[in-house]
Wavefront OBJ file of the C-alpha trace (Angstrom):
o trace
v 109.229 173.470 94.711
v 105.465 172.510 93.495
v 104.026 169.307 94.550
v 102.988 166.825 92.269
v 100.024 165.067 93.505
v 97.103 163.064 91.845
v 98.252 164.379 87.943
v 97.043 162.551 84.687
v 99.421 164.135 82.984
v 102.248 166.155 83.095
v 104.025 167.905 80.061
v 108.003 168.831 79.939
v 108.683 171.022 77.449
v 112.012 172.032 77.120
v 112.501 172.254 81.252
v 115.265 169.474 81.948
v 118.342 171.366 80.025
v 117.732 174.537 82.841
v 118.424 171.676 85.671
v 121.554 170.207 86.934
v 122.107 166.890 85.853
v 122.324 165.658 89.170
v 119.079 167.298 89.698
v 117.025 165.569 86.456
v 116.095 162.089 87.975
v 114.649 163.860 91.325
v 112.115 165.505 89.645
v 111.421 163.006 87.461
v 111.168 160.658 89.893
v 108.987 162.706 91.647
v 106.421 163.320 88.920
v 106.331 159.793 88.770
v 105.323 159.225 92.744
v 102.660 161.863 91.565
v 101.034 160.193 88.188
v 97.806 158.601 88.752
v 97.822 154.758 87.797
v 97.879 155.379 83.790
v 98.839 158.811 83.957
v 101.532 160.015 81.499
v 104.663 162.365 80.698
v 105.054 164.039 77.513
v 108.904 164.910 77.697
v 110.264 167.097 75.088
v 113.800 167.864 75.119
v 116.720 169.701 73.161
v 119.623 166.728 72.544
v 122.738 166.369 70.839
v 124.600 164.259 68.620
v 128.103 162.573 69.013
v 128.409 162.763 65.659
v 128.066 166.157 63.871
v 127.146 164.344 60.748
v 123.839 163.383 62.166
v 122.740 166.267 63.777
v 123.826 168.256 60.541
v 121.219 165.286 58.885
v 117.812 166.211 61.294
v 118.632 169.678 61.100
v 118.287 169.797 57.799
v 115.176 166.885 57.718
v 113.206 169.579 60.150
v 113.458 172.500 58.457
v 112.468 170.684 55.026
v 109.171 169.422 57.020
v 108.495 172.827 58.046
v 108.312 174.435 54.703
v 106.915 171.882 53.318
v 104.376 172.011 55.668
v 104.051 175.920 56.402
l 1 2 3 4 5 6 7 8 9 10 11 12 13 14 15 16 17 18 19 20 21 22 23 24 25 26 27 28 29 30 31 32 33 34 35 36 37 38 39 40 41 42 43 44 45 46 47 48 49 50 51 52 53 54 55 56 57 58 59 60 61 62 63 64 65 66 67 68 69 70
């Protein structure tokens, strides 16, 4: 448990997914008590699609941008 006190910023990257649902809104809740007025979160996360069709779609769309872009 690390306290969250007088932050600018705070960056998620890929950390929800390892948490319980039931254990997502506490933390973000409590970055938020800890954000400086103006501060940000930069949340990054895996998700899924209902649909198979459209996850098939931005599969595909990423991997074109990536080598097309090295």
């Amino acid at each position: 448990d690390i306290a969250i006190e007088n932050a600018s910023m705070v960056v998620l990257n890929f950390t929800l997914q390892f948490l319980e649902p039931s254990e997502r809104q506490a933390l973000l809740d409590k970055i938020y008590q800890g954000l400086n007025p103006g501060g940000a979160l930069v949340l990054s996360e895996k998700f899924s699609f209902e649909d198979a069709k459209v996850g098939e779609l931005l599969f595909n769309m990423h991997h074109d941008f990536k080598r097309a872009n090295g």
